[in-house]
N, CA, C and O atoms as CSV, one atom per row, in Angstrom:
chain,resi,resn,atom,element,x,y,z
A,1,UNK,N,N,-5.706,-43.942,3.183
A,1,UNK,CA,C,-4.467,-43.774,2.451
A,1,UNK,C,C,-3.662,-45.071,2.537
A,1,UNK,O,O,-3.578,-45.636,3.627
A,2,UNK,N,N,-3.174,-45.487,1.650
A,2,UNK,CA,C,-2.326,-47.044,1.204
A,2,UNK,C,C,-0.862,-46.278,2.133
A,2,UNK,O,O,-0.467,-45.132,2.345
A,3,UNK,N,N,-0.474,-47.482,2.437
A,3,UNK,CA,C,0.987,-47.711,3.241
A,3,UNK,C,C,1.625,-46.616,2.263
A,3,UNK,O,O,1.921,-45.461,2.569
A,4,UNK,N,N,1.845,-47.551,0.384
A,4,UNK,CA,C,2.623,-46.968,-0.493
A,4,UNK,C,C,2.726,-45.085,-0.750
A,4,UNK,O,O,3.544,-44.393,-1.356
A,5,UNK,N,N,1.812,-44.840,-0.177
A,5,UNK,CA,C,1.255,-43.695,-0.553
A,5,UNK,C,C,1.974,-42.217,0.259
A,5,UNK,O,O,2.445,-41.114,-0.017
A,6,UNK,N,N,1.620,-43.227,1.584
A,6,UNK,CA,C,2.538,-42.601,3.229
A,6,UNK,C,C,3.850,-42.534,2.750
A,6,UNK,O,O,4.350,-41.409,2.723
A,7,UNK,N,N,4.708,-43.742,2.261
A,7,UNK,CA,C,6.038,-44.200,1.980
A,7,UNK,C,C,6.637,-43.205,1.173
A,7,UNK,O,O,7.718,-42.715,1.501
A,8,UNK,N,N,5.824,-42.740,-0.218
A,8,UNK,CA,C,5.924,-41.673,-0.956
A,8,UNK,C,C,6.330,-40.049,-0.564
A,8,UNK,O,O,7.202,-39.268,-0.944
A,9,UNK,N,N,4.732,-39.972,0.817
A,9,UNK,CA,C,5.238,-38.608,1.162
A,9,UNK,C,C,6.442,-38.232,1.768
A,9,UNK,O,O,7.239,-37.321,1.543
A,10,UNK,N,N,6.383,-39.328,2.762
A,10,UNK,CA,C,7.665,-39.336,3.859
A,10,UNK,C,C,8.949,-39.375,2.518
A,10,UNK,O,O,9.719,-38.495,2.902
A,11,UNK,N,N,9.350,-39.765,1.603
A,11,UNK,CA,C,10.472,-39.813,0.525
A,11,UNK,C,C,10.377,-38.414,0.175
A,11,UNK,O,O,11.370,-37.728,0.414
A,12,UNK,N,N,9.268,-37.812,-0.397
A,12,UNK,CA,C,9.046,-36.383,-0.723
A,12,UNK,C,C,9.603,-35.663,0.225
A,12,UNK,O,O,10.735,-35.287,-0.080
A,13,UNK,N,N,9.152,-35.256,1.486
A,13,UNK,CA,C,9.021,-34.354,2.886
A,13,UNK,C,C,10.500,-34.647,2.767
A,13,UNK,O,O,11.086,-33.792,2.104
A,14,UNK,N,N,11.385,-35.784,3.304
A,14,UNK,CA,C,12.893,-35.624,2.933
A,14,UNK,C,C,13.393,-35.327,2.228
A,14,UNK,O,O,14.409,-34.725,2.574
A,15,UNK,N,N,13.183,-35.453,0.835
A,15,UNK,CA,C,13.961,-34.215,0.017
A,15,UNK,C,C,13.292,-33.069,0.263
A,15,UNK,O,O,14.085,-32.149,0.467
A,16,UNK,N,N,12.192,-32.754,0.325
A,16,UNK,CA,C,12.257,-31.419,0.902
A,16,UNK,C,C,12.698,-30.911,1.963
A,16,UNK,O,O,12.448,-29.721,2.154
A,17,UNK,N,N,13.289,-31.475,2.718
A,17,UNK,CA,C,14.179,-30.869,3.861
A,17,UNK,C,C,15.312,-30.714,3.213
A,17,UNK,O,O,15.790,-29.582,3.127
A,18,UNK,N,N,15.949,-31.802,2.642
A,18,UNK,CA,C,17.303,-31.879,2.383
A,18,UNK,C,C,17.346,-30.778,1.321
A,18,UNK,O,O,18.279,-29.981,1.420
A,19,UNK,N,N,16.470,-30.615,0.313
A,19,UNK,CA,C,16.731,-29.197,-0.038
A,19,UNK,C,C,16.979,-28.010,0.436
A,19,UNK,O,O,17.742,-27.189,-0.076
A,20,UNK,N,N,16.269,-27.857,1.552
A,20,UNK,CA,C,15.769,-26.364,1.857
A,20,UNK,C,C,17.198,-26.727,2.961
A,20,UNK,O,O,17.699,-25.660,3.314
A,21,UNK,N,N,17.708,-27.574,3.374
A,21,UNK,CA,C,19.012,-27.653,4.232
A,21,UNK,C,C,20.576,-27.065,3.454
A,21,UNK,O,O,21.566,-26.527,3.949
A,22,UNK,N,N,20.241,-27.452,2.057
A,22,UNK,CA,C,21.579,-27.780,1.243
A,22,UNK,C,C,20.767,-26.062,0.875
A,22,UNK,O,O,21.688,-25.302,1.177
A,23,UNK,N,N,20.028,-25.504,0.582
A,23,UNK,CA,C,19.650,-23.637,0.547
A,23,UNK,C,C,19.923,-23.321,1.213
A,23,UNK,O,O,20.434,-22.252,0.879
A,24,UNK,N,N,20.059,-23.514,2.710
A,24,UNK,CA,C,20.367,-22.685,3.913
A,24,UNK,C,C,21.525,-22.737,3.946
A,24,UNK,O,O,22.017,-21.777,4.540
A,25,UNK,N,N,22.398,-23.623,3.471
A,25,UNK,CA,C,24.057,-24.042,3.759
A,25,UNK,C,C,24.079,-22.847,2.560
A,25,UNK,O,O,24.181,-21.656,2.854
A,26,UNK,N,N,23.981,-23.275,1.329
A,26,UNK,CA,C,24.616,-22.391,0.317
A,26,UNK,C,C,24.355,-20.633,0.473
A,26,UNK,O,O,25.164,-19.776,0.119
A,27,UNK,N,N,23.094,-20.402,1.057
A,27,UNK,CA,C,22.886,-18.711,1.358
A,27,UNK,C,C,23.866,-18.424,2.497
A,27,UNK,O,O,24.332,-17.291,2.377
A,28,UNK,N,N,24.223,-18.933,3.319
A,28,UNK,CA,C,24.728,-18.714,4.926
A,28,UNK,C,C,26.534,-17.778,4.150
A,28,UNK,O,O,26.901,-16.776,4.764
A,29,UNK,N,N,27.115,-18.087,3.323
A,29,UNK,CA,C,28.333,-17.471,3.431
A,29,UNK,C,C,27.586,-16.432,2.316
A,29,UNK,O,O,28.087,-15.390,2.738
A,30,UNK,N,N,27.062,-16.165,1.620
A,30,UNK,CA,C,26.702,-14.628,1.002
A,30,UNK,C,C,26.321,-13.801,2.076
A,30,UNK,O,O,26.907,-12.860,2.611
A,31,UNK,N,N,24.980,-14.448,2.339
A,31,UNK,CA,C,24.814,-13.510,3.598
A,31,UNK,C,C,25.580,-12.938,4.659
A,31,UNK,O,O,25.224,-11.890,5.197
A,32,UNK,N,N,26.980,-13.783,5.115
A,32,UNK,CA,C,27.713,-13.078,6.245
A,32,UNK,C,C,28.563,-12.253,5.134
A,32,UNK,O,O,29.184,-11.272,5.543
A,33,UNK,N,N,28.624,-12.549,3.908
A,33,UNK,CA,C,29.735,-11.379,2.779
A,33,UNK,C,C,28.790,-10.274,2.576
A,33,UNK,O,O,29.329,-9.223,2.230
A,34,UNK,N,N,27.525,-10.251,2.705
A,34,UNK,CA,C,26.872,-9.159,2.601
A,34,UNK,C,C,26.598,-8.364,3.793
A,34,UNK,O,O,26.300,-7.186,3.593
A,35,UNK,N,N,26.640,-8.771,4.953
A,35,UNK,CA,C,26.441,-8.054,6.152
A,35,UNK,C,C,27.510,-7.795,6.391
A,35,UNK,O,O,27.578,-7.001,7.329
A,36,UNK,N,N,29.192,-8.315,5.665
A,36,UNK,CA,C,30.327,-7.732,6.292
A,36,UNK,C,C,30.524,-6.146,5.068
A,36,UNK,O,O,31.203,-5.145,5.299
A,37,UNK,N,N,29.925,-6.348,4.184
A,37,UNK,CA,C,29.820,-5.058,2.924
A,37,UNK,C,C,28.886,-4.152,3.581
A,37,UNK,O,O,28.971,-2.951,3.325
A,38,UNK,N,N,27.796,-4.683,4.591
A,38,UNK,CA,C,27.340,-3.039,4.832
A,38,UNK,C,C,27.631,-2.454,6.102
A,38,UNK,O,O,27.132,-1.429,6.565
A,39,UNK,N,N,28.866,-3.533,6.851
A,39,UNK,CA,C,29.056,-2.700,7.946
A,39,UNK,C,C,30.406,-1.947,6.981
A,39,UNK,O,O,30.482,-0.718,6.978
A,40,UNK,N,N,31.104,-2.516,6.441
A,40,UNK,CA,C,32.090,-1.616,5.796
A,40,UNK,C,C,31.567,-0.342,5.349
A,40,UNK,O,O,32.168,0.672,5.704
A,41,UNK,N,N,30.314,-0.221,4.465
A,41,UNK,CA,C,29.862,0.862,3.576
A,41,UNK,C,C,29.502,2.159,5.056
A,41,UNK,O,O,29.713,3.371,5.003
A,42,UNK,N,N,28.859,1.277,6.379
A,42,UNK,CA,C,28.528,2.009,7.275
A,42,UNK,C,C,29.498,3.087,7.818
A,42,UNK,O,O,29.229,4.271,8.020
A,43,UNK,N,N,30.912,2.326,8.057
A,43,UNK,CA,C,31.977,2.339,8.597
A,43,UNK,C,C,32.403,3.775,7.706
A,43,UNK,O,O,32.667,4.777,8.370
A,44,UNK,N,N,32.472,3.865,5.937
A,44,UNK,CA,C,32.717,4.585,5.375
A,44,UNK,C,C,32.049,5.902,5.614
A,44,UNK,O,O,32.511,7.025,5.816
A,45,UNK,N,N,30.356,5.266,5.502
A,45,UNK,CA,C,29.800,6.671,5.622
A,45,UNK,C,C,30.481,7.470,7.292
A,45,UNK,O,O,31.178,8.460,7.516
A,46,UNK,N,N,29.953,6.616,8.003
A,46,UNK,CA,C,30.703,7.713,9.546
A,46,UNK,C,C,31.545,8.126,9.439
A,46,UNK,O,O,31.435,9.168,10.085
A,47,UNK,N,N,33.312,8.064,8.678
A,47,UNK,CA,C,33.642,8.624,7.915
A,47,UNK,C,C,33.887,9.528,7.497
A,47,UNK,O,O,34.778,10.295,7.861
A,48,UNK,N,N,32.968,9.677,6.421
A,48,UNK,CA,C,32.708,10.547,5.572
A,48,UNK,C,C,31.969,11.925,6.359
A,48,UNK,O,O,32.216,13.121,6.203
A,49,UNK,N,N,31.239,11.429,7.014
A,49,UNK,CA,C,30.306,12.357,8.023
A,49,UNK,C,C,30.991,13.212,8.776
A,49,UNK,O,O,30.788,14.425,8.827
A,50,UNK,N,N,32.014,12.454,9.521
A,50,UNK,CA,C,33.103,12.821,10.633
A,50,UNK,C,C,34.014,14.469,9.622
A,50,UNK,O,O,34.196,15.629,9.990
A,51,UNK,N,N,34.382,13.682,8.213
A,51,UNK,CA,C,34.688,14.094,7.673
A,51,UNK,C,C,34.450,15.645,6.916
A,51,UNK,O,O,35.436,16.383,6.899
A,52,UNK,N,N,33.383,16.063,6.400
A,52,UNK,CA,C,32.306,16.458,6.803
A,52,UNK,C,C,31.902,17.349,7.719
A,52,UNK,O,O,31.757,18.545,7.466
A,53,UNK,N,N,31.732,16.917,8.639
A,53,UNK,CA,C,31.761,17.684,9.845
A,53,UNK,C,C,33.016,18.777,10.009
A,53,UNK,O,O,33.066,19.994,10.190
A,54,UNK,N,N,33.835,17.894,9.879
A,54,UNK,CA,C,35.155,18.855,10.253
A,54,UNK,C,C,35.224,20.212,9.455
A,54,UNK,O,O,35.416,21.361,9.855
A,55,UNK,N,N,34.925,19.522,7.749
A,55,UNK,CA,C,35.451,20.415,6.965
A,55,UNK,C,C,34.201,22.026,7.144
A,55,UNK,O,O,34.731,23.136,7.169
A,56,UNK,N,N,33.418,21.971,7.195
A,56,UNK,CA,C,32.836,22.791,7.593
A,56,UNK,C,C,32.699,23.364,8.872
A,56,UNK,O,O,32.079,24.424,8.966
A,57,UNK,N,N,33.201,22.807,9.916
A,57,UNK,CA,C,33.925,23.696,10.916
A,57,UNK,C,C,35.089,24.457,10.775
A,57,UNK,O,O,35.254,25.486,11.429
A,58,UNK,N,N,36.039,23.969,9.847
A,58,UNK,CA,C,37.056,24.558,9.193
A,58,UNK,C,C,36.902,25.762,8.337
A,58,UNK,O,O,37.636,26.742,8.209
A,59,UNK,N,N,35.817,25.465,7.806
A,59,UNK,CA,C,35.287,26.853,7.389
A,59,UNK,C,C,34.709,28.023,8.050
A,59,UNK,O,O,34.755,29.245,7.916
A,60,UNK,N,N,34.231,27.295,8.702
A,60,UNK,CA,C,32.884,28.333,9.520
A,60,UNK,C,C,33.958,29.105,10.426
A,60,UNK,O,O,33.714,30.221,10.885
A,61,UNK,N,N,35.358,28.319,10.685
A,61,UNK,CA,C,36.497,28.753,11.849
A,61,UNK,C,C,37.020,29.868,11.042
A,61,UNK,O,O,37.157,30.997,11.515
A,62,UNK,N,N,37.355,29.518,9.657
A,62,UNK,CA,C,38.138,30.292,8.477
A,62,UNK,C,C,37.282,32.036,8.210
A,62,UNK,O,O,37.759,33.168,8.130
A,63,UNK,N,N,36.260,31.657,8.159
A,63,UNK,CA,C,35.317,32.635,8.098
A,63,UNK,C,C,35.299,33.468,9.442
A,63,UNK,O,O,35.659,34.635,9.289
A,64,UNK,N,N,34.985,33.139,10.599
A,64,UNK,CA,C,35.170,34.119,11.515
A,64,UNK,C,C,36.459,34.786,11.588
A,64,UNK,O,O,36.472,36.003,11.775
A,65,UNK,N,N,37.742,34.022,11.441
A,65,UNK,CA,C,39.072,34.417,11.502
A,65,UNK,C,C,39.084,35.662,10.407
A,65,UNK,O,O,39.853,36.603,10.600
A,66,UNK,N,N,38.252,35.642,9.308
A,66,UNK,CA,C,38.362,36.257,8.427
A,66,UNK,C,C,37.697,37.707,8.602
A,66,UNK,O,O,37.976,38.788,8.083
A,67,UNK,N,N,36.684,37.315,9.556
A,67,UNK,CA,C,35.745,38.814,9.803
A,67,UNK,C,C,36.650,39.558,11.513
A,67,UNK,O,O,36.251,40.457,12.253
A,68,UNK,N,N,37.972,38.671,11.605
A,68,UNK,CA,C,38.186,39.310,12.981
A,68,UNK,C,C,37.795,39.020,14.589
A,68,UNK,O,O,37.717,39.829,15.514
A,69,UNK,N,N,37.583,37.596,14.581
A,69,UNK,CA,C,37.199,36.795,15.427
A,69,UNK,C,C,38.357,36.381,15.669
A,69,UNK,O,O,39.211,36.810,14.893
A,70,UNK,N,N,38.862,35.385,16.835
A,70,UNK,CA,C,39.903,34.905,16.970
A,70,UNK,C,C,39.621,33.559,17.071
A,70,UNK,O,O,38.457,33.248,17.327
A,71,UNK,N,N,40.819,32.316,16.855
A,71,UNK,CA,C,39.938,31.202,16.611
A,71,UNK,C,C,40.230,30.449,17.930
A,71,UNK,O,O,40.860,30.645,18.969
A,72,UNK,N,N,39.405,29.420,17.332
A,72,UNK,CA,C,38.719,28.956,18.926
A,72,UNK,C,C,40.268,27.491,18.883
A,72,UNK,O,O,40.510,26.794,17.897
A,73,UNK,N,N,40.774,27.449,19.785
A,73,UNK,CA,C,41.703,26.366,20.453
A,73,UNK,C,C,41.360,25.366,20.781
A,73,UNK,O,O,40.816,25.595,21.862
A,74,UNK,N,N,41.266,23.930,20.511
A,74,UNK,CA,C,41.649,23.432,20.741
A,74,UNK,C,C,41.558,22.071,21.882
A,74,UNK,O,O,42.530,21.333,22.042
């Protein structure tokens, strides 16, 4: 392989770093905006779950109260 040839790759191989450097810079803030959107969405669902939860204990409480149970405290 000629000197010129080496000289070439080594010019190549650096822009290919400097690409895949200046990709990693530009993905790095989506990616932390996207991992801060699914702890939010997470955050919602537990939530919602919690939520959820309750309301059908509220029922299930409503319903015994209703057949003459007394409700549970608290």
């Amino acid at each position: 392989m000629a000197s010129g040839s080496q000289t070439e790759l080594f010019k190549r191989a650096e822009e290919a770093i400097r690409r895949s450097r200046e990709l990693c810079a530009a993905t790095r803030q989506p990616s932390k905006e996207v991992r801060k959107g699914i702890a939010k969405v997470q955050e919602t669902d537990r939530k919602l779950e919690i939520a959820l939860f309750l309301t059908r204990e509220a029922k299930a409480a409503a319903a015994l109260s209703r057949h003459g149970f007394p409700r549970r405290e608290r």
